[in-house]
NUVOVEX-996216 format. One record per atom (N, C-alpha, C): residue number from 1; residue in three letters; atom name; y, z, x. Coordinates in pm, 1 decimal, padded with zeros to 6 digits. Layout:
BEGIN
num_residu_atome_yy_zz_xx
NUM_ALA_CA_Y_Z_X
...
END
This chain:
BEGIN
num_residu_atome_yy_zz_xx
1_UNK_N_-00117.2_00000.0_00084.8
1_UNK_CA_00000.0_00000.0_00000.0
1_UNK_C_00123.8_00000.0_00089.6
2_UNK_N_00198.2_-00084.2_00093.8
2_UNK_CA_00323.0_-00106.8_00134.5
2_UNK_C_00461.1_-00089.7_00041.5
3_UNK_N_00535.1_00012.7_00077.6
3_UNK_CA_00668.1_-00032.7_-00025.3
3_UNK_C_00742.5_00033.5_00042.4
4_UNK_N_00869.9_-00044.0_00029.6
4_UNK_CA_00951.2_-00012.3_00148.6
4_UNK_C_01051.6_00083.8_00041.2
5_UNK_N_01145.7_00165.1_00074.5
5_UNK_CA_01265.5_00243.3_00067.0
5_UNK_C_01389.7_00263.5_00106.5
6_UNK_N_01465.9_00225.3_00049.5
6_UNK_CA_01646.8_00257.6_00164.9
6_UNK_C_01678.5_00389.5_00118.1
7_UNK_N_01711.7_00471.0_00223.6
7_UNK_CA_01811.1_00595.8_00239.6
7_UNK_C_01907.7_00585.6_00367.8
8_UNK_N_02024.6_00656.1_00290.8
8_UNK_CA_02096.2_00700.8_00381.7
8_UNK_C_02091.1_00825.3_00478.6
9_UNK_N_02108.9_00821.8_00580.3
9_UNK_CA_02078.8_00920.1_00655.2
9_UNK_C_02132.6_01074.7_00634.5
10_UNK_N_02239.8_01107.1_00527.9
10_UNK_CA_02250.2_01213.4_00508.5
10_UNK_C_02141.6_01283.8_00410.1
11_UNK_N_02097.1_01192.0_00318.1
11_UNK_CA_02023.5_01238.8_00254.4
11_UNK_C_01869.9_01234.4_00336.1
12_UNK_N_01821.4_01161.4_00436.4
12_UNK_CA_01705.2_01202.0_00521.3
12_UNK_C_01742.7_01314.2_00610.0
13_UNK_N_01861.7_01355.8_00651.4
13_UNK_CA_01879.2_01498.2_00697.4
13_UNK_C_01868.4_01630.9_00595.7
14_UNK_N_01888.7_01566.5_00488.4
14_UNK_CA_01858.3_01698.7_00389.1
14_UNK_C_01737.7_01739.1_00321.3
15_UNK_N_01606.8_01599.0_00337.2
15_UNK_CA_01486.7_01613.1_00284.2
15_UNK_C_01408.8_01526.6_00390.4
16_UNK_N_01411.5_01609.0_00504.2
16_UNK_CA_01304.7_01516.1_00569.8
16_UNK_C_01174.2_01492.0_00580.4
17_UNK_N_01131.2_01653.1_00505.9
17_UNK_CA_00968.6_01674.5_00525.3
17_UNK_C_00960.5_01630.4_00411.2
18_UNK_N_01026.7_01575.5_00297.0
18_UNK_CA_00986.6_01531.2_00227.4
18_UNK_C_00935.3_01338.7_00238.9
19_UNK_N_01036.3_01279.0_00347.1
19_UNK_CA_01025.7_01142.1_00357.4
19_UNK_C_00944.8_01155.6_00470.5
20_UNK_N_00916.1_01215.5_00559.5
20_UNK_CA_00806.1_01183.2_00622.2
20_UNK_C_00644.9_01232.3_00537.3
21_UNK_N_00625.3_01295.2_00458.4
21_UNK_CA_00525.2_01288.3_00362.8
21_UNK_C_00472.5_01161.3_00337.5
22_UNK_N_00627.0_01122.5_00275.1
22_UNK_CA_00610.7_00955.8_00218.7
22_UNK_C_00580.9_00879.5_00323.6
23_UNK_N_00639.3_00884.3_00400.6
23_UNK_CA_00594.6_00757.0_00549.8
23_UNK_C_00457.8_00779.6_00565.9
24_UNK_N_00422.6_00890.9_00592.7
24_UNK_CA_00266.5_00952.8_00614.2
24_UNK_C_00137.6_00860.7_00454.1
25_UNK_N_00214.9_00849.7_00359.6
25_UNK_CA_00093.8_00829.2_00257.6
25_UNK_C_00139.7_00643.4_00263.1
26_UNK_N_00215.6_00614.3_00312.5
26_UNK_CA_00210.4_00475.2_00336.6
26_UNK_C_00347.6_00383.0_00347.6
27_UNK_N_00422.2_00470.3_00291.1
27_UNK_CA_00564.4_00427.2_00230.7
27_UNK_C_00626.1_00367.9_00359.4
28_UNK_N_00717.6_00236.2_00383.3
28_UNK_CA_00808.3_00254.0_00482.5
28_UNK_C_00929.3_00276.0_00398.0
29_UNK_N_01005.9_00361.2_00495.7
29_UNK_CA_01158.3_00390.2_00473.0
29_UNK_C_01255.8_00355.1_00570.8
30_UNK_N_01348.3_00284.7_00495.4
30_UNK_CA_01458.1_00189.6_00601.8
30_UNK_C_01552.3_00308.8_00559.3
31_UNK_N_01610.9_00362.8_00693.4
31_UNK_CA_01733.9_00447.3_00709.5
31_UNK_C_01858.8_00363.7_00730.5
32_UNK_N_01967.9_00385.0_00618.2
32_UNK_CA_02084.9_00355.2_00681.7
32_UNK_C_02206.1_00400.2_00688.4
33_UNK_N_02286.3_00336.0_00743.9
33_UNK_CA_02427.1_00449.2_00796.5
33_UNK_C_02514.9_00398.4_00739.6
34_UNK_N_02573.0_00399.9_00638.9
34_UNK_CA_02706.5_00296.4_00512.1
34_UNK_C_02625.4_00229.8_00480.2
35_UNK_N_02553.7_00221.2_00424.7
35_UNK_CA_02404.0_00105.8_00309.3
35_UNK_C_02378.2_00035.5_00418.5
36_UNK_N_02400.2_00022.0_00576.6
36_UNK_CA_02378.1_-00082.3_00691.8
36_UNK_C_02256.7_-00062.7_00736.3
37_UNK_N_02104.6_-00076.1_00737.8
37_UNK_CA_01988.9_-00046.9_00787.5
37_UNK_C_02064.2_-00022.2_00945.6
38_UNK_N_01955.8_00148.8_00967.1
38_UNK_CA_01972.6_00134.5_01143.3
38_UNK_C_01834.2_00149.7_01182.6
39_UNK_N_01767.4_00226.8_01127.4
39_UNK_CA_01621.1_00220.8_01132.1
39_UNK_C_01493.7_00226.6_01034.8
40_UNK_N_01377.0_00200.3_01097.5
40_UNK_CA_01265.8_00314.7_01002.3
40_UNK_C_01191.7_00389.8_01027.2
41_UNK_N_01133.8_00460.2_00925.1
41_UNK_CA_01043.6_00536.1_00965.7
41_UNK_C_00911.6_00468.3_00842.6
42_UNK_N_00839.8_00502.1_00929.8
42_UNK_CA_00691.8_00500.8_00928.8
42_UNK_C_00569.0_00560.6_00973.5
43_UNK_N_00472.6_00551.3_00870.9
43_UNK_CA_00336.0_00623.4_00973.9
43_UNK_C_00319.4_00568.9_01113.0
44_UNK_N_00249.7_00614.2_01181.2
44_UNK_CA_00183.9_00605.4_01341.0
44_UNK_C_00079.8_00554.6_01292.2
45_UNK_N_00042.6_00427.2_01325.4
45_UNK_CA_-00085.4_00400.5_01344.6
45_UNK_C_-00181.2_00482.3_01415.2
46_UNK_N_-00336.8_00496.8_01381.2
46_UNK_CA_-00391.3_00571.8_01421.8
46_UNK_C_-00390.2_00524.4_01573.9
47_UNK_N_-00437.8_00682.5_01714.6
47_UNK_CA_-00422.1_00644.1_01818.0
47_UNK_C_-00550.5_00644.1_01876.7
48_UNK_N_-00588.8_00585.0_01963.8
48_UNK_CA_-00684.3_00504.4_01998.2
48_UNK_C_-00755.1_00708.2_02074.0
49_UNK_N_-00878.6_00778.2_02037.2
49_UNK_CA_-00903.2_00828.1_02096.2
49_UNK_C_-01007.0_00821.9_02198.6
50_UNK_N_-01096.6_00749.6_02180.8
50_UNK_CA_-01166.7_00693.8_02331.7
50_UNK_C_-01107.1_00633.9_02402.9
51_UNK_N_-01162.3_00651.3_02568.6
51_UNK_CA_-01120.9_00586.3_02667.4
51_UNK_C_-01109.0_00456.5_02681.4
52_UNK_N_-01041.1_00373.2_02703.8
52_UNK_CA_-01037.4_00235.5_02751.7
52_UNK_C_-01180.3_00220.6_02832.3
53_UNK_N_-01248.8_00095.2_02823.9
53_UNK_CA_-01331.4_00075.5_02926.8
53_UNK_C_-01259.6_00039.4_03022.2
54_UNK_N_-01295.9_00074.7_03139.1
54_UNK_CA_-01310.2_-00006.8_03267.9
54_UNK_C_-01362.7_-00113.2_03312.4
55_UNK_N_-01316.2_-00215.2_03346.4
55_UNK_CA_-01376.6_-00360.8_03420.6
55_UNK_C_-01391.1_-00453.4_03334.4
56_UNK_N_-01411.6_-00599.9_03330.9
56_UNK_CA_-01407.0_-00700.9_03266.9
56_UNK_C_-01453.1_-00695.4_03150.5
57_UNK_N_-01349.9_-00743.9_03097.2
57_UNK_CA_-01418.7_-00767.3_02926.4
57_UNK_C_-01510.0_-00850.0_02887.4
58_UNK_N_-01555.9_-00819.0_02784.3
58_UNK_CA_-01752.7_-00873.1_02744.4
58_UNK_C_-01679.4_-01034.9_02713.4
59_UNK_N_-01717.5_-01161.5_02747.4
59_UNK_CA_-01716.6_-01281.1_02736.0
59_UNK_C_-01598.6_-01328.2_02812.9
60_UNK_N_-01527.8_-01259.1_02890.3
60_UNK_CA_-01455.1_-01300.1_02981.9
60_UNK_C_-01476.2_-01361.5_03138.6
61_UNK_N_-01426.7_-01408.0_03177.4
61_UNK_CA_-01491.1_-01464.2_03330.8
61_UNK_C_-01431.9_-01369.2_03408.5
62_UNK_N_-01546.5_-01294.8_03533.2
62_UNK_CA_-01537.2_-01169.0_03593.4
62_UNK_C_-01465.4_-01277.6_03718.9
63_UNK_N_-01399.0_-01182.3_03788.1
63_UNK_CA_-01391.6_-01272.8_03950.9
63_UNK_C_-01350.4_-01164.6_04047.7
64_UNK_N_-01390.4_-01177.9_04216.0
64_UNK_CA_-01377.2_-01081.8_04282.3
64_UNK_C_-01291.0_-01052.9_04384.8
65_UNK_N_-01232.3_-00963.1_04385.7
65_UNK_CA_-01087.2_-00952.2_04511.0
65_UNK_C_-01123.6_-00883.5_04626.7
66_UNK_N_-01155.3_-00997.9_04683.6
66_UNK_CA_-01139.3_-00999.4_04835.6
66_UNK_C_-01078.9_-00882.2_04903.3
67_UNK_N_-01162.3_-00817.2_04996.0
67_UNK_CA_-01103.9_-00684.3_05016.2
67_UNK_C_-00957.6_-00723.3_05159.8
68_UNK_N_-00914.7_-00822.9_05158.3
68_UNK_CA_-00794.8_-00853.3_05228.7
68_UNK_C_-00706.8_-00829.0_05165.6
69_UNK_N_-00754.4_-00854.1_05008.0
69_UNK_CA_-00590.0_-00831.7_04926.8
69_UNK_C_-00556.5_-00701.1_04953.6
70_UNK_N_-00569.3_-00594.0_05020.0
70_UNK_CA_-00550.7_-00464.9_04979.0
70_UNK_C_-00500.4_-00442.1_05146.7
71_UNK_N_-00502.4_-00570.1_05252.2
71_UNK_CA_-00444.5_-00535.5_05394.2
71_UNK_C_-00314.7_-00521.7_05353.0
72_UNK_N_-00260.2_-00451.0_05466.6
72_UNK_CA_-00093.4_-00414.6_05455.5
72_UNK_C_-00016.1_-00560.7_05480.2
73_UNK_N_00085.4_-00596.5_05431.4
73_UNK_CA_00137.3_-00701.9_05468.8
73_UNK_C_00195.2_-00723.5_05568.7
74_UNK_N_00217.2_-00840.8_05654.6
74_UNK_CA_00288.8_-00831.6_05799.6
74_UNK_C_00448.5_-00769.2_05817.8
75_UNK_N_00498.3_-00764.9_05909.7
75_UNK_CA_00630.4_-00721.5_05893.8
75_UNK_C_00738.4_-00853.1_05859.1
76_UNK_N_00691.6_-00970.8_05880.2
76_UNK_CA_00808.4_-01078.4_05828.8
76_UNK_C_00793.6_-01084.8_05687.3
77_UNK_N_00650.2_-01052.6_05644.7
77_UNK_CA_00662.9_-01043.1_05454.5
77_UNK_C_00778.6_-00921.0_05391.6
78_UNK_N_00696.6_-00840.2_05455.6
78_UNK_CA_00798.5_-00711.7_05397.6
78_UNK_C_00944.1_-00732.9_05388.2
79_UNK_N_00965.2_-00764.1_05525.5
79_UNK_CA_01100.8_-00786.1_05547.9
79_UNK_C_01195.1_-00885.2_05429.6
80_UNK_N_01120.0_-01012.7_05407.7
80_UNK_CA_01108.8_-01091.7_05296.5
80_UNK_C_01148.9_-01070.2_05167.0
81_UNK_N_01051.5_-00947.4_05115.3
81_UNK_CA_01062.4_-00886.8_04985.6
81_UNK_C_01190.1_-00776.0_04978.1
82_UNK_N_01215.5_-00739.5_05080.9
82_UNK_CA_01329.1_-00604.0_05092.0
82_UNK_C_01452.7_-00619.2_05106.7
83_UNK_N_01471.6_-00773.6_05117.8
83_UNK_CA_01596.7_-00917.2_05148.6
83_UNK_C_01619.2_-00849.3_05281.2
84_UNK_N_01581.7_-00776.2_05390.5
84_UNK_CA_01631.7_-00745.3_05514.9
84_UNK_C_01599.5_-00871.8_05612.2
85_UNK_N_01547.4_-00990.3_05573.9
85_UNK_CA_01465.8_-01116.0_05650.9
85_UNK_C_01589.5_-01221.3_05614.8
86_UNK_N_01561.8_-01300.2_05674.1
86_UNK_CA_01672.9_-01394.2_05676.3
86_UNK_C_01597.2_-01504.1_05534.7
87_UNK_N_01733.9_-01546.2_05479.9
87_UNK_CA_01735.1_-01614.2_05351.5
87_UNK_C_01648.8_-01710.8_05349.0
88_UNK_N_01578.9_-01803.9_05289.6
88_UNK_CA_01515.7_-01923.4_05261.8
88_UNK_C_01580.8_-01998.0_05201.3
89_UNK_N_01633.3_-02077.4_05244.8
89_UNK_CA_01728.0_-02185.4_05150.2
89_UNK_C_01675.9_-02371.4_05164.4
90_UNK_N_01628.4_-02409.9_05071.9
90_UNK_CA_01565.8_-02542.9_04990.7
90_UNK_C_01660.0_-02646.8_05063.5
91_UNK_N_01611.1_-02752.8_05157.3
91_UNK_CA_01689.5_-02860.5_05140.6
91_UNK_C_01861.1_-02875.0_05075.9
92_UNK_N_01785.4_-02881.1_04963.5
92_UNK_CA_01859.9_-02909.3_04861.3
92_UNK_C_02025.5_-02861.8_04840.5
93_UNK_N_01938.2_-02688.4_04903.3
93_UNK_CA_02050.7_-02650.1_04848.3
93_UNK_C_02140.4_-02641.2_04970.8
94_UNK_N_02169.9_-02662.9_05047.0
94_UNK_CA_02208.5_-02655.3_05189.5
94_UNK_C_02277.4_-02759.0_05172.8
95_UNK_N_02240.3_-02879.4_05135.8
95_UNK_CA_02343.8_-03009.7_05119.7
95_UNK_C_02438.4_-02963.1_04983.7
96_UNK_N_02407.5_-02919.0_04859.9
96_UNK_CA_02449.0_-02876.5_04766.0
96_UNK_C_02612.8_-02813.0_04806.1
97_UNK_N_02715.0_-02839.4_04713.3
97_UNK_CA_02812.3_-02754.5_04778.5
97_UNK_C_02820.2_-02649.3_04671.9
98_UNK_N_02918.4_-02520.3_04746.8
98_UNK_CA_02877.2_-02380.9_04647.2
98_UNK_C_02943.3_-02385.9_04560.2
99_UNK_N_02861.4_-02312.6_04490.6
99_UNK_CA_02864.6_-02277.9_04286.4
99_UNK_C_03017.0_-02301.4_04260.8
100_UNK_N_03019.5_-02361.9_04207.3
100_UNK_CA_03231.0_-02352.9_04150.8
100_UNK_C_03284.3_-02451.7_04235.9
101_UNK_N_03251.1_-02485.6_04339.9
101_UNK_CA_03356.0_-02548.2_04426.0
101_UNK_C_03411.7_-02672.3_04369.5
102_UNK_N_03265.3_-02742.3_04286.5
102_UNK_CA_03361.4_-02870.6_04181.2
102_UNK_C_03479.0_-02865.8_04073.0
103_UNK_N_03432.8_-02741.0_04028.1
103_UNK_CA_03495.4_-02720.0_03897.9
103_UNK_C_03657.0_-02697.7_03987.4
104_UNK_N_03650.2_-02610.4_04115.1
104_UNK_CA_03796.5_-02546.2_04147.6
104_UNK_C_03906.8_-02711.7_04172.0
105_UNK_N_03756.8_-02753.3_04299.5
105_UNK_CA_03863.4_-02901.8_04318.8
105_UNK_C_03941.1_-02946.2_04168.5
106_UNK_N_03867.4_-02982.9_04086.7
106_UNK_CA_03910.8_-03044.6_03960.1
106_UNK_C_04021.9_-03013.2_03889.9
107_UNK_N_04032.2_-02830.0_03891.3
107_UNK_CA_04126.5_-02783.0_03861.7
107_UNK_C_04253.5_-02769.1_03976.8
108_UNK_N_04236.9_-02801.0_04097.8
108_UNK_CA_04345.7_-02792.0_04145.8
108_UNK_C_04401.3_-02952.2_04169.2
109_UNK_N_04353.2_-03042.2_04142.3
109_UNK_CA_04417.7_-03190.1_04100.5
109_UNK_C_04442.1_-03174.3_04006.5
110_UNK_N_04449.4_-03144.5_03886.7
110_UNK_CA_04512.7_-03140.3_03747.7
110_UNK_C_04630.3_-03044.0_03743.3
111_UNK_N_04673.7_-02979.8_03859.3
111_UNK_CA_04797.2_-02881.1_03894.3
111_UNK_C_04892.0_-02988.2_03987.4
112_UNK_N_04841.8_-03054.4_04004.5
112_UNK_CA_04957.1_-03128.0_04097.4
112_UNK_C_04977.2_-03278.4_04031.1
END
C-alpha cells in the first residue's frame, strides 16, 4: 500500500510519533515548508541481516590478480599521482595556444 501525504513541518513537529507510525505501516509523507515539499519520510526498508558473501558471484566470470598488483609502485609513479613529477603534456596541446588567449586577441582588436 502506497499513499502519499503532505504536511507541514510545524505540524510534524507537533505529532511526530504519530507520522512516523504512519510511515512505519506504509504511508509516505512529503514534508513541507510554505506548502513547498522539502522532504520525506518513510519506512526503512528492511536491512539486510546476513553477511555479504565473499568472492565471485554464482554465474559470473571469476579472474585472478596477480600477486604484482599488490607491489609498491615505483617512485616516478607515485610522484605522478601526487602531481610532485613533472607534467605530461599531449602533442597537441603544446602546439595548442592557452585557454583564452583567442577569445582575449579578439577582444582586444574590437577595442581599437
Amino acid at each position: 500500500m502506497l499513499v502519499m501525504f503532505k504536511v507541514n513541518v510545524y505540524e510534524i513537529k507537533a505529532k511526530l510519533s504519530e507520522y512516523l507510525d504512519r510511515a512505519a505501516n506504509g504511508e509516505r509523507i512529503v514534508i513541507c515548508r510554505h506548502n513547498k515539499p522539502v522532504a520525506e519520510l518513510r519506512a526503512v526498508e528492511e536491512v539486510r541481516a546476513d553477511p555479504r558473501p565473499v568472492g565471485p558471484l554464482t554465474g559470473r566470470p571469476a579472474f585472478d590478480v596477480p600477486s604484482s598488483f599488490f607491489d609498491p609502485l615505483p617512485d616516478e609513479d607515485l610522484d605522478l599521482w601526487d602531481g610532485s613529477g613533472p607534467a605530461i603534456v599531449s602533442p597537441a596541446a603544446e602546439s595548442a595556444p592557452p585557454y583564452g588567449a583567442r577569445q582575449r586577441r579578439a577582444s582586444k582588436k574590437r577595442r581599437s
